[in-house]
mmCIF file as gemmi writes it, N, C-alpha and C atoms, coordinates in Angstrom:
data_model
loop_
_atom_site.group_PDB
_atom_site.id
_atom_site.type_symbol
_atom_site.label_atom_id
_atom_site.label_alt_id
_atom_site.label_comp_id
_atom_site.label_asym_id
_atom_site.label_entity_id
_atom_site.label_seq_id
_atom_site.pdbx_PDB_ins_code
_atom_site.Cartn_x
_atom_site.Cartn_y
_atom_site.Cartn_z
_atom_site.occupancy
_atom_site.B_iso_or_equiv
_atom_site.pdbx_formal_charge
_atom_site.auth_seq_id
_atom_site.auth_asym_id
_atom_site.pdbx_PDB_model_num
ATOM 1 N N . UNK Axp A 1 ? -4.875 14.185 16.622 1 0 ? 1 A 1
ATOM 2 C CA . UNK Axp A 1 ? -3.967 15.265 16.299 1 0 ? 1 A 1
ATOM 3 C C . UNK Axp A 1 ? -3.747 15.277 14.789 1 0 ? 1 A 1
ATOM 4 N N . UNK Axp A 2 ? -3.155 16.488 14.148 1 0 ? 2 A 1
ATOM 5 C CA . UNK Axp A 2 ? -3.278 16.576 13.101 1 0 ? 2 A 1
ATOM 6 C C . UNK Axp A 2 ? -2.252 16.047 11.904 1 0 ? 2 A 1
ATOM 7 N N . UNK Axp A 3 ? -1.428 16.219 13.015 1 0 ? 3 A 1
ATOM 8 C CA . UNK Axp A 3 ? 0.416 15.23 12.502 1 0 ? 3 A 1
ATOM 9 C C . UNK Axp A 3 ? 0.441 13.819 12.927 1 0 ? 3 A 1
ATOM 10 N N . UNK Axp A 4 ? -0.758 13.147 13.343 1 0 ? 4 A 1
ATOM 11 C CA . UNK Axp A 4 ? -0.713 11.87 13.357 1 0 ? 4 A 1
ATOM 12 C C . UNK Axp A 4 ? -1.275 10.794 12.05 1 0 ? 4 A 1
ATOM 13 N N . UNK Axp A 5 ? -0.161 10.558 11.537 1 0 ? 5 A 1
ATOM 14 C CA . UNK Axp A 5 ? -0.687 10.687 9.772 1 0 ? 5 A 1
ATOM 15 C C . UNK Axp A 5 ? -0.057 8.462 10.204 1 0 ? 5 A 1
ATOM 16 N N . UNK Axp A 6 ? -0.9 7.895 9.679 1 0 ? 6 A 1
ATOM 17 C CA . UNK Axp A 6 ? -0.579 6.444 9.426 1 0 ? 6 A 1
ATOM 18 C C . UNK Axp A 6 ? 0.49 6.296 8.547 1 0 ? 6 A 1
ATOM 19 N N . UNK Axp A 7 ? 1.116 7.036 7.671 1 0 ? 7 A 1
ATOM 20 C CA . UNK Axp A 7 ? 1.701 6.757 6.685 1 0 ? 7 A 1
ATOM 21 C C . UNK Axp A 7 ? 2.849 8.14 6.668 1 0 ? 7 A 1
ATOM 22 N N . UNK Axp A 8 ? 2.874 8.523 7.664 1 0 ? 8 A 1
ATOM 23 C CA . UNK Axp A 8 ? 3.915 9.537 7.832 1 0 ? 8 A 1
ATOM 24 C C . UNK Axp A 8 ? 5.047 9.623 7.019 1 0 ? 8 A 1
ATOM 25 N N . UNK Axp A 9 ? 5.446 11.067 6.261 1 0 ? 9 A 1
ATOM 26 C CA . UNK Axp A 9 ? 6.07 10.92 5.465 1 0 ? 9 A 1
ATOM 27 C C . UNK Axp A 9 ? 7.586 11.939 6.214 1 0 ? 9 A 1
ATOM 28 N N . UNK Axp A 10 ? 8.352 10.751 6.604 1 0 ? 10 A 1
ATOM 29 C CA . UNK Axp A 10 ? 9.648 11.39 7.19 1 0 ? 10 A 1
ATOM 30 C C . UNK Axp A 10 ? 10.811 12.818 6.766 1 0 ? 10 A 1
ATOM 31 N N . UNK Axp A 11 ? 10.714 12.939 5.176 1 0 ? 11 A 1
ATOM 32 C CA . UNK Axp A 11 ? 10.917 14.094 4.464 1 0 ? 11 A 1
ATOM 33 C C . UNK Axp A 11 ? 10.004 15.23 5.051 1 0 ? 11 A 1
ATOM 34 N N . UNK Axp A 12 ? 8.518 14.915 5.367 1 0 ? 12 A 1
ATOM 35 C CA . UNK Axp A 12 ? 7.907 16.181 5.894 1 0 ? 12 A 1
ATOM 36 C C . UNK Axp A 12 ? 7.967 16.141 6.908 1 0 ? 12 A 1
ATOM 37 N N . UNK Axp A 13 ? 8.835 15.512 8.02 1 0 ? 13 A 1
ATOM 38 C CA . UNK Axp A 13 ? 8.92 15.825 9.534 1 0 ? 13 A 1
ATOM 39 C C . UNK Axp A 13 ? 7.5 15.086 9.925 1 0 ? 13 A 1
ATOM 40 N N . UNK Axp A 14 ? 6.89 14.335 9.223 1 0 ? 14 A 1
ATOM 41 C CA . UNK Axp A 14 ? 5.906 13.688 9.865 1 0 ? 14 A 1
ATOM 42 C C . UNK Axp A 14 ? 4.645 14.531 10.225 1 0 ? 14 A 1
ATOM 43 N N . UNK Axp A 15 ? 4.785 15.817 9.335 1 0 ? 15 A 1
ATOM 44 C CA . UNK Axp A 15 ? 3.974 16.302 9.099 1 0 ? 15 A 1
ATOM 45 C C . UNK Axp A 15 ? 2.69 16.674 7.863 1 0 ? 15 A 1
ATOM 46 N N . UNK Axp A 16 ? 3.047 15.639 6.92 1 0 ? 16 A 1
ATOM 47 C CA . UNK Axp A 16 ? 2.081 15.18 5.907 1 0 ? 16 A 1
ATOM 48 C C . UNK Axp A 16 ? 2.348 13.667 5.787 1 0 ? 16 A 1
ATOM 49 N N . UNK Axp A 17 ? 1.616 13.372 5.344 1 0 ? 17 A 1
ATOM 50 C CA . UNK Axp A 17 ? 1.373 11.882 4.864 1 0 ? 17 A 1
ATOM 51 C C . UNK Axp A 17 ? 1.958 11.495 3.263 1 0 ? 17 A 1
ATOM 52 N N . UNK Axp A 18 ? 2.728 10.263 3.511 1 0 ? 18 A 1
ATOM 53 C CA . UNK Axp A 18 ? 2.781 9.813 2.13 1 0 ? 18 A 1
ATOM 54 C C . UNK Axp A 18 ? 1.509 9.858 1.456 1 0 ? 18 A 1
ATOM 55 N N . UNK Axp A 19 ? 1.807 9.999 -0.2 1 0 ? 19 A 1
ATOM 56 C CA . UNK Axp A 19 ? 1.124 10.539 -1.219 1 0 ? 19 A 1
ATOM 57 C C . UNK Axp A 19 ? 1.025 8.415 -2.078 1 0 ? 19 A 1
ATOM 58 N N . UNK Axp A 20 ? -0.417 8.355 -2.238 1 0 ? 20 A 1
ATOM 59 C CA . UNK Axp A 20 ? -0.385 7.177 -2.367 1 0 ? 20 A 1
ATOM 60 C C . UNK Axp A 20 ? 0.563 6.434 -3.84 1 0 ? 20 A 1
ATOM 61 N N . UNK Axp A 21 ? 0.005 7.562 -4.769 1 0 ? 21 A 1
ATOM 62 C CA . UNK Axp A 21 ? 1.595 6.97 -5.713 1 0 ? 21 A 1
ATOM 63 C C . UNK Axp A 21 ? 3.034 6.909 -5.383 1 0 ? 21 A 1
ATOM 64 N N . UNK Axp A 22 ? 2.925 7.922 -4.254 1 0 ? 22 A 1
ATOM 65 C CA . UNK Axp A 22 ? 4.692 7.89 -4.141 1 0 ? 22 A 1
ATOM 66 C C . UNK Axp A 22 ? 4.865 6.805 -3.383 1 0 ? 22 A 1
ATOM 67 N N . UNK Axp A 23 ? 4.247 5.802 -2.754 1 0 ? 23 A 1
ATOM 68 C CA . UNK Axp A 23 ? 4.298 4.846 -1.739 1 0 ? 23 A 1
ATOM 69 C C . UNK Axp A 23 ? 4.396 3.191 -2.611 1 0 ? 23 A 1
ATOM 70 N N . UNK Axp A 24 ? 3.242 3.646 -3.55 1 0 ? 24 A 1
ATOM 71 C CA . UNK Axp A 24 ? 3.296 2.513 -4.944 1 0 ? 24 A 1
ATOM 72 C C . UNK Axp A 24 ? 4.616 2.557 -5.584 1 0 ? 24 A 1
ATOM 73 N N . UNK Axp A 25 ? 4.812 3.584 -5.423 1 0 ? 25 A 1
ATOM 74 C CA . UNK Axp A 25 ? 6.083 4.149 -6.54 1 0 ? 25 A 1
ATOM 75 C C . UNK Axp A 25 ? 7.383 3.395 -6.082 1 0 ? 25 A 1
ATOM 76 N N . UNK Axp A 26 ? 7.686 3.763 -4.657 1 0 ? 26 A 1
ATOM 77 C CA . UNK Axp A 26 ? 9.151 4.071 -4.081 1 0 ? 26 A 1
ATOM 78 C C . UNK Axp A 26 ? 8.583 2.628 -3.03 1 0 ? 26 A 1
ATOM 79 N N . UNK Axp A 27 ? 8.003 1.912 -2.558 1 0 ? 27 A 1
ATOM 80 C CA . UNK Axp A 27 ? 7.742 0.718 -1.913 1 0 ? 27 A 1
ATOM 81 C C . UNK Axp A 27 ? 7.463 -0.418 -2.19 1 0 ? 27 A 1
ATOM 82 N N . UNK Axp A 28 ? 6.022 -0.134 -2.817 1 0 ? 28 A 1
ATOM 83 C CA . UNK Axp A 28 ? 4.975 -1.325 -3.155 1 0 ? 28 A 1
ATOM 84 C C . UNK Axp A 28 ? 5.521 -2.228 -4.601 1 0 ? 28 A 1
ATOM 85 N N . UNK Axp A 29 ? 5.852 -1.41 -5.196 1 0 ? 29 A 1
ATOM 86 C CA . UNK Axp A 29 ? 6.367 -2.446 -6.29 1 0 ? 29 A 1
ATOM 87 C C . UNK Axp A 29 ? 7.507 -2.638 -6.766 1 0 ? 29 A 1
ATOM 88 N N . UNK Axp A 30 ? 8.575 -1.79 -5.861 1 0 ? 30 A 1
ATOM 89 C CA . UNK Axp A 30 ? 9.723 -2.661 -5.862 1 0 ? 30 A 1
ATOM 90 C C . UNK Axp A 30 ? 10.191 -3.943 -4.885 1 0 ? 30 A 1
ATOM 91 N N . UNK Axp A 31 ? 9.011 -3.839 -3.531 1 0 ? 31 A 1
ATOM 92 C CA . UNK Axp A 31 ? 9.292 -4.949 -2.562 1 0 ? 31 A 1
ATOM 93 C C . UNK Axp A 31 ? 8.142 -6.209 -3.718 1 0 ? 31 A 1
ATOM 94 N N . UNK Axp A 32 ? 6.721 -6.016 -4.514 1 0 ? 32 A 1
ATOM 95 C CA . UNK Axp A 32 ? 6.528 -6.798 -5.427 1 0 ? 32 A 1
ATOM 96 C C . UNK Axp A 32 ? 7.852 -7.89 -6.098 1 0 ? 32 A 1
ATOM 97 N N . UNK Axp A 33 ? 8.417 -7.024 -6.921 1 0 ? 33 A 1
ATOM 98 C CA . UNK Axp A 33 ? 9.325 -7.038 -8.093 1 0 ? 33 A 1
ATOM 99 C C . UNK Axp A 33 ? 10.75 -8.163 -7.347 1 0 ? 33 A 1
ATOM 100 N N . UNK Axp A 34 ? 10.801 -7.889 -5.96 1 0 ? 34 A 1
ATOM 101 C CA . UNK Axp A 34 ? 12.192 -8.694 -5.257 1 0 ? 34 A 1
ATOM 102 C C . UNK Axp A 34 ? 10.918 -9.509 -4.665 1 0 ? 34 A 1
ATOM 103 N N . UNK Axp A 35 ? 9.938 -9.726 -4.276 1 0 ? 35 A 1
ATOM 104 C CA . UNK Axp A 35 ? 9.316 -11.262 -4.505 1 0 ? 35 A 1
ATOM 105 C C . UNK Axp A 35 ? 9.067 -11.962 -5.122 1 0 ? 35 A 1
ATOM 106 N N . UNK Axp A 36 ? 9.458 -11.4 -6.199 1 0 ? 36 A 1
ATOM 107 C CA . UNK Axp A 36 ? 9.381 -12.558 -7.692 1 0 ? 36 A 1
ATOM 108 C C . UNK Axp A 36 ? 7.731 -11.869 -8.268 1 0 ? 36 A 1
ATOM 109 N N . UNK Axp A 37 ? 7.016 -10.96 -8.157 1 0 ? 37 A 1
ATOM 110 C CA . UNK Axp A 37 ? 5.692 -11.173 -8.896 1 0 ? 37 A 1
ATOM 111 C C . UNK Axp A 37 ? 6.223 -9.785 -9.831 1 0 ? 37 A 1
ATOM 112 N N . UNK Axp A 38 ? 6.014 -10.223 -10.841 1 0 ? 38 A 1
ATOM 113 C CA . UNK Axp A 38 ? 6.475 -9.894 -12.191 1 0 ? 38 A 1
ATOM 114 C C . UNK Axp A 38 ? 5.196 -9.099 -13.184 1 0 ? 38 A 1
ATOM 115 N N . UNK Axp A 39 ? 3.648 -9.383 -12.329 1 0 ? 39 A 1
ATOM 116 C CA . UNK Axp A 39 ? 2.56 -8.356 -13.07 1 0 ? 39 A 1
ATOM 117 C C . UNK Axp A 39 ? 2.859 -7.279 -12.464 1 0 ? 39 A 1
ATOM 118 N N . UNK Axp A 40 ? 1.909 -6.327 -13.411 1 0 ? 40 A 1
ATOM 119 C CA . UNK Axp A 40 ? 1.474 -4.56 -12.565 1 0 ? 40 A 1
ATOM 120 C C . UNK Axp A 40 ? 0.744 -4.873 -11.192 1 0 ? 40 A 1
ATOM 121 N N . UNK Axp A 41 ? 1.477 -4.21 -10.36 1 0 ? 41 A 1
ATOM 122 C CA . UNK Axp A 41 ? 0.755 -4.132 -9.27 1 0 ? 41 A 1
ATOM 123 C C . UNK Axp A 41 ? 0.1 -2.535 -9.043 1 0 ? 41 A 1
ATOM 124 N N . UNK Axp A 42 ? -1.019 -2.988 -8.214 1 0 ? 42 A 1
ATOM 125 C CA . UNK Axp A 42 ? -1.522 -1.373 -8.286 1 0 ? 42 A 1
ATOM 126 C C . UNK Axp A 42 ? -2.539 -1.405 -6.983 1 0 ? 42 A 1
ATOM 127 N N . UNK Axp A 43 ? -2.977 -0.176 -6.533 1 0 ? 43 A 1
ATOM 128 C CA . UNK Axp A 43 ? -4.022 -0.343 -5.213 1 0 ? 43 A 1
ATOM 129 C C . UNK Axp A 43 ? -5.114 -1.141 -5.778 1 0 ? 43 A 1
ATOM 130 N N . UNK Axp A 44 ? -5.853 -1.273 -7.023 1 0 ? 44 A 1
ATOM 131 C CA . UNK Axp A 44 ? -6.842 -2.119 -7.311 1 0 ? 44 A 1
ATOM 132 C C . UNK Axp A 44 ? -6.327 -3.874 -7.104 1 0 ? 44 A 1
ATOM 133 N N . UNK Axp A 45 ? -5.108 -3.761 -6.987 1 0 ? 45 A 1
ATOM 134 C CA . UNK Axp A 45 ? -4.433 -5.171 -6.892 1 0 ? 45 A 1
ATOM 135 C C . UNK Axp A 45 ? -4.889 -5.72 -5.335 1 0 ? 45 A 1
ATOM 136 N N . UNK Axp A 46 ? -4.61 -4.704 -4.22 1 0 ? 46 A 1
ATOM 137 C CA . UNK Axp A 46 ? -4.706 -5.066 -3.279 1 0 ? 46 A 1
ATOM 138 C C . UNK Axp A 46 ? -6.598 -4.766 -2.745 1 0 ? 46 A 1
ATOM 139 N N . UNK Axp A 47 ? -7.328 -4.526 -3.347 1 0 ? 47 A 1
ATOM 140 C CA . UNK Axp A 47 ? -8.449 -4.244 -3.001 1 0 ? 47 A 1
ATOM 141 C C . UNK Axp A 47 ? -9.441 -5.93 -3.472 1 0 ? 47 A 1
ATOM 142 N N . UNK Axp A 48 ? -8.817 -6.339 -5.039 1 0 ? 48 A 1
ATOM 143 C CA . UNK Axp A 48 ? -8.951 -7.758 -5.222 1 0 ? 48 A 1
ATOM 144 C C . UNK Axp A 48 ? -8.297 -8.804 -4.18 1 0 ? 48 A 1
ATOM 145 N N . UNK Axp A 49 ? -6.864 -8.471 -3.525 1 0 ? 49 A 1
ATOM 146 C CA . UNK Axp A 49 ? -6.641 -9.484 -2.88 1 0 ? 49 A 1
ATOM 147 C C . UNK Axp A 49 ? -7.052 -9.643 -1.326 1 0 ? 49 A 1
ATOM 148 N N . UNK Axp A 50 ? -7.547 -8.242 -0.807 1 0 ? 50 A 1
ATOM 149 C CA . UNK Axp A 50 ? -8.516 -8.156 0.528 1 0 ? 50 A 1
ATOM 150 C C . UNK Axp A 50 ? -9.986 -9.031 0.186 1 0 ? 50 A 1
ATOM 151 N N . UNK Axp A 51 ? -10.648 -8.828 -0.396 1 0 ? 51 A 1
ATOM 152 C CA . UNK Axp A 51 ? -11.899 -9.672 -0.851 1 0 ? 51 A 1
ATOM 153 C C . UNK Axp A 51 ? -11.43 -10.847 -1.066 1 0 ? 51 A 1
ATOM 154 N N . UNK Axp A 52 ? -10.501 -11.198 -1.741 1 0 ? 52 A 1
ATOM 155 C CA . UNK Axp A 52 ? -10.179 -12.908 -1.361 1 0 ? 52 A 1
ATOM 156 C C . UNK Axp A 52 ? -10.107 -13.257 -0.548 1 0 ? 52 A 1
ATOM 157 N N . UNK Axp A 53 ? -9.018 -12.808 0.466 1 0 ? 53 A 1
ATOM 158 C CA . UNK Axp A 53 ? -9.029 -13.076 1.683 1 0 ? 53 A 1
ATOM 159 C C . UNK Axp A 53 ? -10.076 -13.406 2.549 1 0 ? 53 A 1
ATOM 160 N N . UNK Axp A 54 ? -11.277 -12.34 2.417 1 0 ? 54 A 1
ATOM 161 C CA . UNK Axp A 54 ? -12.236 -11.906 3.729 1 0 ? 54 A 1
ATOM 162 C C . UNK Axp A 54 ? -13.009 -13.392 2.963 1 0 ? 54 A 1
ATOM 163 N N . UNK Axp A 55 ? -13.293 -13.416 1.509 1 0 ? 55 A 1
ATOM 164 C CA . UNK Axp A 55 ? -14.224 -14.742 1.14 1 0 ? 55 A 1
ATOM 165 C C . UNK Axp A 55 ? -14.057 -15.908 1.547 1 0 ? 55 A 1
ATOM 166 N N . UNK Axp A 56 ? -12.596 -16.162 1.744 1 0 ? 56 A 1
ATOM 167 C CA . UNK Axp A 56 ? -12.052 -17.424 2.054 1 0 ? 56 A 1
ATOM 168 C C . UNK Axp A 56 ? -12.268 -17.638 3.698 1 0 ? 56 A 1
ATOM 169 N N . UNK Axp A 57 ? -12.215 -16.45 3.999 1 0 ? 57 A 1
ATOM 170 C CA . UNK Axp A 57 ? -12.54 -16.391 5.565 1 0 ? 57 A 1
ATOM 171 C C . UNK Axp A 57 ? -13.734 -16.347 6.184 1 0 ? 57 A 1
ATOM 172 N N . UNK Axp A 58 ? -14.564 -16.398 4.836 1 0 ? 58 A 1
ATOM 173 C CA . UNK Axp A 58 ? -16.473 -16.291 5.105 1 0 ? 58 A 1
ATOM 174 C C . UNK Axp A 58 ? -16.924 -15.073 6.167 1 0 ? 58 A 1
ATOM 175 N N . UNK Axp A 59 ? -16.414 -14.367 5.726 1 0 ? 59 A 1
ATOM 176 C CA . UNK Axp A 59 ? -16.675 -12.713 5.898 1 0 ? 59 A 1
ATOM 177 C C . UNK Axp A 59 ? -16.873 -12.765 5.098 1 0 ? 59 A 1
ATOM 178 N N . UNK Axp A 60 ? -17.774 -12.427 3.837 1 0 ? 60 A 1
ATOM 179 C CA . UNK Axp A 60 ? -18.65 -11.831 2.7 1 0 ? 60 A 1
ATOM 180 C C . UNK Axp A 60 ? -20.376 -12.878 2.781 1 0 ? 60 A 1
């Protein structure tokens, strides 16, 4: 269906999807910032820390 959005954005009735900066913006790096990590975080942040993961897990 077409309103079945993973990232549903409750302002649009769950009829668009959060917008990936506004999610970085208003989520991702203020829940960062109250865990104590103090660099830029950014989607390239989490694309380096999936490949760590999968390496360490000998998936690659």
């Amino acid at each position: 269906m077409e309103s079945d959005w993973v990232f549903a954005s409750p302002a649009m009735h769950g009829k668009q999807p959060y917008w990936p900066d506004n999610l970085l913006k208003r989520y991702i790096k203020p829940a960062a910032k109250k865990a104590g990590i103090n660099k830029n975080v950014g989607w390239h942040t989490f694309c380096h820390s999936f490949g760590t993961l999968l390496k360490a897990n000998g998936k690659t």
